[in-house]
C-alpha positions in Angstrom: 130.8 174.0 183.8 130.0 170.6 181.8 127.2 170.7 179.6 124.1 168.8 178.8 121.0 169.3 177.1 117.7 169.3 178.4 114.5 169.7 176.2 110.3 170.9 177.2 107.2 170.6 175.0 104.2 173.2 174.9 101.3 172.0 173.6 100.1 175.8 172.1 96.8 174.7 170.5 95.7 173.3 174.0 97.6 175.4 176.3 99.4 172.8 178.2 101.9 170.2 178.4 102.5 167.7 175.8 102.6 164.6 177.8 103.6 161.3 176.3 105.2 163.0 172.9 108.3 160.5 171.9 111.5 161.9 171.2 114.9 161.0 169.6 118.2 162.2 170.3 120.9 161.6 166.9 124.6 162.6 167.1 125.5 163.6 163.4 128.7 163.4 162.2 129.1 163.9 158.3 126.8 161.7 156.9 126.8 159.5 159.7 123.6 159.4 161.5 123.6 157.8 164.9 120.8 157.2 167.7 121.9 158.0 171.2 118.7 157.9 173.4 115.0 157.7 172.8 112.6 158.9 175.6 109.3 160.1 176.1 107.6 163.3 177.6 105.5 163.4 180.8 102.9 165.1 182.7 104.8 168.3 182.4 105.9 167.7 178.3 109.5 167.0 180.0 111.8 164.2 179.8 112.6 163.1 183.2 116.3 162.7 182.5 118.4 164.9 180.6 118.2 164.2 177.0 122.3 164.0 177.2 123.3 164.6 180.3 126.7 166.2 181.2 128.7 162.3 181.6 127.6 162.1 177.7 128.1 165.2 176.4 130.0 166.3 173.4 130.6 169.4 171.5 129.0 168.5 167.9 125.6 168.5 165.6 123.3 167.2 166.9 119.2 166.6 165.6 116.2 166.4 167.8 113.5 164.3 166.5 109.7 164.9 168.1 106.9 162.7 167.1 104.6 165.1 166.9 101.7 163.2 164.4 101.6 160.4 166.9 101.0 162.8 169.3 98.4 164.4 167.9 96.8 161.2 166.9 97.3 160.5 170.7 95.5 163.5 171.9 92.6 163.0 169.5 93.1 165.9 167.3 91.0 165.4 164.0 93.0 163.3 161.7 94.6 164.1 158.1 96.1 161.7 155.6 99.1 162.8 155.7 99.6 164.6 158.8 100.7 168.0 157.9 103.2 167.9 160.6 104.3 164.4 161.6 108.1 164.0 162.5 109.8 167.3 163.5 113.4 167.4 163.1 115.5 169.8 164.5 119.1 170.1 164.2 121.5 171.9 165.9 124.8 172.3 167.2 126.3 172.5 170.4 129.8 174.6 170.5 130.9 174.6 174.2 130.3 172.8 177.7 127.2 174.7 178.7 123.4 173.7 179.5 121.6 173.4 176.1 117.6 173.7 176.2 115.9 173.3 172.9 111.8 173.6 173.6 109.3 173.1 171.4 106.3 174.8 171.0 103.6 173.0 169.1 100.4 173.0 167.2 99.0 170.8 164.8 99.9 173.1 161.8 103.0 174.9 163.1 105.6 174.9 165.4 108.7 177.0 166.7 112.0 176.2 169.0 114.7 178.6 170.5 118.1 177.8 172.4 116.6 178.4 175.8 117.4 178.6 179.2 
């Protein structure tokens, strides 16, 4: 099996997708920080590629970055200066050649993830 990772956002507070939510994929590697891909959700609050897809794949840390306050903004929900949740980093790590799925379920004040399927 080769792995990749793949990647959905739930909009909990509305009950649907979150469409049009920008995401960015970072390879970490000690302090080393690097940018691999940068896409954007659609109708259905997925990418329409994998996020790193199995030709790109290696076994490492990686971090998730979802733009969630731009998002929100987006959607019209009621600003606040700040945003109480703005840039959502999540980091992880990816131990063997298997299909990775890190959602993300979402409201404006909270938010939760799991290695799904």
């Amino acid at each position: 099996m080769t792995g990749y990772l793949t990647t959905h956002v739930l909009d909990t507070a509305r009950g649907c997708p979150a469409a049009g939510l920008k995401i960015a994929l970072y390879k970490l590697d000690g302090d080393t920080r690097s940018l691999l891909i940068t896409l954007t959700t659609n109708d259905d609050g997925r990418t329409d590629e994998q996020i790193l897809p199995a030709d790109k794949f290696e076994i490492g840390t990686y971090e998730l970055e979802f733009h969630a306050g731009a998002y929100l903004d987006a959607i019209g929900t009621p600003p606040e200066d700040p945003r109480f949740l703005d840039v959502i980093p999540i980091r992880f790590g990816m131990s063997e050649a298997a299909h990775y799925h890190v959602p993300l379920l979402l409201s404006p004040f909270g938010y939760s993830t799991y290695r799904g399927s």
